[in-house]
VOBA-1610 file (N, C-alpha, C; in pm, whole numbers, padded with zeros to 5 digits, always signed):
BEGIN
Unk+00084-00119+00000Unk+00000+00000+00000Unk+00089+00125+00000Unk+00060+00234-00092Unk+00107+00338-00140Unk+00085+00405+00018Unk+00194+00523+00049Unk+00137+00641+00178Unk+00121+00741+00108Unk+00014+00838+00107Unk-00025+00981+00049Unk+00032+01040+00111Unk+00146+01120+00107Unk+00180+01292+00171Unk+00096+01384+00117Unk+00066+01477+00195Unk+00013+01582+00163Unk+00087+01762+00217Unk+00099+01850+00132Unk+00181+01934+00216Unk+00126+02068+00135Unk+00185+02183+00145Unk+00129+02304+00088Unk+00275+02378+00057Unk+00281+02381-00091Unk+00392+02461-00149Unk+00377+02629-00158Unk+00483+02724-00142Unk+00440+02855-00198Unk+00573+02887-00248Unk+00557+02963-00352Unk+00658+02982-00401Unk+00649+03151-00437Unk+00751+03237-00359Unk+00763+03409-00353Unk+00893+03417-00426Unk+00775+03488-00484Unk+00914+03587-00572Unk+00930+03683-00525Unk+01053+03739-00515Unk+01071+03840-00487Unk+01171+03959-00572Unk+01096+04059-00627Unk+01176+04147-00689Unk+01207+04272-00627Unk+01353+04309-00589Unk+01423+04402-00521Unk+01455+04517-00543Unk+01441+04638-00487Unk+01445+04756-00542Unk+01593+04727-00628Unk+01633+04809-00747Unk+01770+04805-00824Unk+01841+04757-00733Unk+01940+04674-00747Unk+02107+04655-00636Unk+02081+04649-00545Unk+01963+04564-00462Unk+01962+04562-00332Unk+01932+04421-00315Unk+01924+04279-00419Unk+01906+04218-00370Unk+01982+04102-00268Unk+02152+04119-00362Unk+02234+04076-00260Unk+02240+04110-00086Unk+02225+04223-00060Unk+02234+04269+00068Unk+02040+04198+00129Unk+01952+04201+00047Unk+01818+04160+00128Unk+01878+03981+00172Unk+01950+03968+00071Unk+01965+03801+00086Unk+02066+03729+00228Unk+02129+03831+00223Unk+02273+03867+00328Unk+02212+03866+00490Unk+02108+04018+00450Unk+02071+04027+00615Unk+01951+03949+00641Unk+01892+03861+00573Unk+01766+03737+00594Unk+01876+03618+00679Unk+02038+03591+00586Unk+02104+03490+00646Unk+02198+03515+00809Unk+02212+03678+00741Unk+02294+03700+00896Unk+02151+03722+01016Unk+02068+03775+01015Unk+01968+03781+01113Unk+01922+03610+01171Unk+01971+03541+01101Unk+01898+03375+01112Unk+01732+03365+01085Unk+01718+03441+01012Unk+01541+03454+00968Unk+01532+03352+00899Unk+01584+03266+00786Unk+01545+03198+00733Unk+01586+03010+00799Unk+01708+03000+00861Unk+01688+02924+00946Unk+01615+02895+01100Unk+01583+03043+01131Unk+01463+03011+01225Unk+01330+02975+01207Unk+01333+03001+01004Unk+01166+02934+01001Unk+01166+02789+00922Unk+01310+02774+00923Unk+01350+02590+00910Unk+01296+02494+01046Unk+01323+02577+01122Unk+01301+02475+01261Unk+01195+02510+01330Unk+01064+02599+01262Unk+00933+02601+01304Unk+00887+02480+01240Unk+00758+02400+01390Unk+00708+02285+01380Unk+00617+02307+01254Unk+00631+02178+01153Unk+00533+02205+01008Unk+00605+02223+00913Unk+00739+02318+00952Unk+00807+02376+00832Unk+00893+02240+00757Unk+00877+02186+00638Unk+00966+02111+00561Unk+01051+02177+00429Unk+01043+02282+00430Unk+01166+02346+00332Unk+01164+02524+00325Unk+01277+02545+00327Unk+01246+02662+00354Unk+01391+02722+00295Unk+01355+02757+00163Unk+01524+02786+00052Unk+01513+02881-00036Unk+01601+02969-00035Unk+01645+03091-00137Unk+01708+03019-00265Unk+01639+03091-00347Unk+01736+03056-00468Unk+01752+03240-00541Unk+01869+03229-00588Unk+01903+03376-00673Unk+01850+03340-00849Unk+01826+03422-00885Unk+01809+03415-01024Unk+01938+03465-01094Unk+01981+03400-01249Unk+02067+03392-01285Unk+02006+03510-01402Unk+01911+03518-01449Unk+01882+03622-01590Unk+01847+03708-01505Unk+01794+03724-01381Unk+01714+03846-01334Unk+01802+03890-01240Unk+01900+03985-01191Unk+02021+04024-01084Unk+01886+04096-00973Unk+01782+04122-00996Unk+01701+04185-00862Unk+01582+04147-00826Unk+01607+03935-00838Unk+01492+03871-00808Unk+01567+03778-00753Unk+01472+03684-00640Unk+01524+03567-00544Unk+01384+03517-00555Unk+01395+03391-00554Unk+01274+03281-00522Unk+01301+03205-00394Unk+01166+03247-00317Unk+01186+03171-00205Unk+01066+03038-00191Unk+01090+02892-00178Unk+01030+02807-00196Unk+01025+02742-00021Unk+00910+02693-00011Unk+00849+02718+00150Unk+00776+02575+00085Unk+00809+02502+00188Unk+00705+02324+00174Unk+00624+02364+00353Unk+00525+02378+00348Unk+00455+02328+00477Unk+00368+02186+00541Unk+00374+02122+00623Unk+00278+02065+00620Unk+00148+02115+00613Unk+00069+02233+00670Unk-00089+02247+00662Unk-00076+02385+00678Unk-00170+02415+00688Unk-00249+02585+00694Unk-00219+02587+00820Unk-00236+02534+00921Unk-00219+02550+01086Unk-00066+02638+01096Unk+00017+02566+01085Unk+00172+02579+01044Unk+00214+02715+00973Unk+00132+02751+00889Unk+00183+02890+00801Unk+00103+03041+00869Unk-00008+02961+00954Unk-00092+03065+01016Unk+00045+03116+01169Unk+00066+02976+01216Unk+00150+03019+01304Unk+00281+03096+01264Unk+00329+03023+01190Unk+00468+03124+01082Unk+00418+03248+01093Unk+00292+03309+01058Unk+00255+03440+01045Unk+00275+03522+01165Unk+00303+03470+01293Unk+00290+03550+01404Unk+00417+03536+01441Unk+00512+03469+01405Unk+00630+03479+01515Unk+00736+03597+01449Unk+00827+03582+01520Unk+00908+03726+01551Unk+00984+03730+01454Unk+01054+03657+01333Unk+01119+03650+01221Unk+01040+03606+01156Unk+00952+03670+01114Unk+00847+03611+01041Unk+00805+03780+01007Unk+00766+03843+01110Unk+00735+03968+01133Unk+00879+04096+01109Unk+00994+04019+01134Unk+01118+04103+01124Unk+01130+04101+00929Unk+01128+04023+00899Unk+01143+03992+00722Unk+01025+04091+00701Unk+00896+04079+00720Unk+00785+04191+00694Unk+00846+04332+00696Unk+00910+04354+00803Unk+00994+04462+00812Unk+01118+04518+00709Unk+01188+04408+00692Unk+01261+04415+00562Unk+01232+04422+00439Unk+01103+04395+00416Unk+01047+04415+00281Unk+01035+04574+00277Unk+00975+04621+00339Unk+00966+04763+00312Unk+01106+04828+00271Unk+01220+04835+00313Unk+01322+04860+00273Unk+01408+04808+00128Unk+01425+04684+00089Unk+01418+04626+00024Unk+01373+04581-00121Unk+01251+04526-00093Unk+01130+04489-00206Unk+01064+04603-00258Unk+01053+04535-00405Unk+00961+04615-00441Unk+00844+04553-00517Unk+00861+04418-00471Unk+00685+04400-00512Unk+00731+04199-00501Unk+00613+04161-00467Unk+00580+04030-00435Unk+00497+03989-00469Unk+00535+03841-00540Unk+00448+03718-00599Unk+00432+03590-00562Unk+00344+03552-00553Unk+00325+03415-00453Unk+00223+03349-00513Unk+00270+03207-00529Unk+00176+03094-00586Unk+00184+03020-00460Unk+00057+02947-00458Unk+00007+02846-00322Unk-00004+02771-00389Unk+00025+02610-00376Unk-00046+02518-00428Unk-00044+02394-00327Unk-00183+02313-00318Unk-00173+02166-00243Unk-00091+02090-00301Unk-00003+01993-00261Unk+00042+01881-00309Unk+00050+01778-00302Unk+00012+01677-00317Unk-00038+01556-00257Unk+00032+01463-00375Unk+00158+01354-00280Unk+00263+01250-00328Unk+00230+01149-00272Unk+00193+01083-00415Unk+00173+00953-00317Unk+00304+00829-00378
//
């Protein structure tokens, strides 16, 4: 018998004001923002990638187990500090949700 996983992908783009995306990428790793939302309960991936044609875009790819999990992500304190960094930073955000279900 096959096991069904089930989990919830999102995938943010993020495009950076001109020449700022190295440094947004820098202070996400030196703050530990993105490994502190590695080791929130639920979280199964949680990874930057840089774009190679685009110099002022990063994709950030996020595996959750459920909605419970991303609701909580929403409240904690590096979660809310990155919110903060967008304003400085970003200049505009895209996000696809999708269910995924592996069986």
């Amino acid at each position: 018998m096959t096991q069904t996983t089930t989990f919830i992908l999102m995938l943010v783009t993020y495009k950076t004001k001109p020449g700022l995306r190295s440094a947004f990428h820098q202070t996400i790793l030196n703050e530990g923002l993105q490994e502190a939302s590695r080791k929130e309960p639920g979280n199964l991936a949680y990874d930057y990638f840089l774009s190679v044609d685009h110099p002022d875009e990063l994709l950030l790819v996020e595996k959750w187990k459920d909605q419970a999990a991303i609701e909580l992500h929403k409240t904690l304190p590096h979660y809310l500090r990155l919110r903060e960094l967008k304003t400085t930073y970003i200049d505009s955000v895209s996000i696809l949700i999708t269910d995924i279900r592996k069986e």
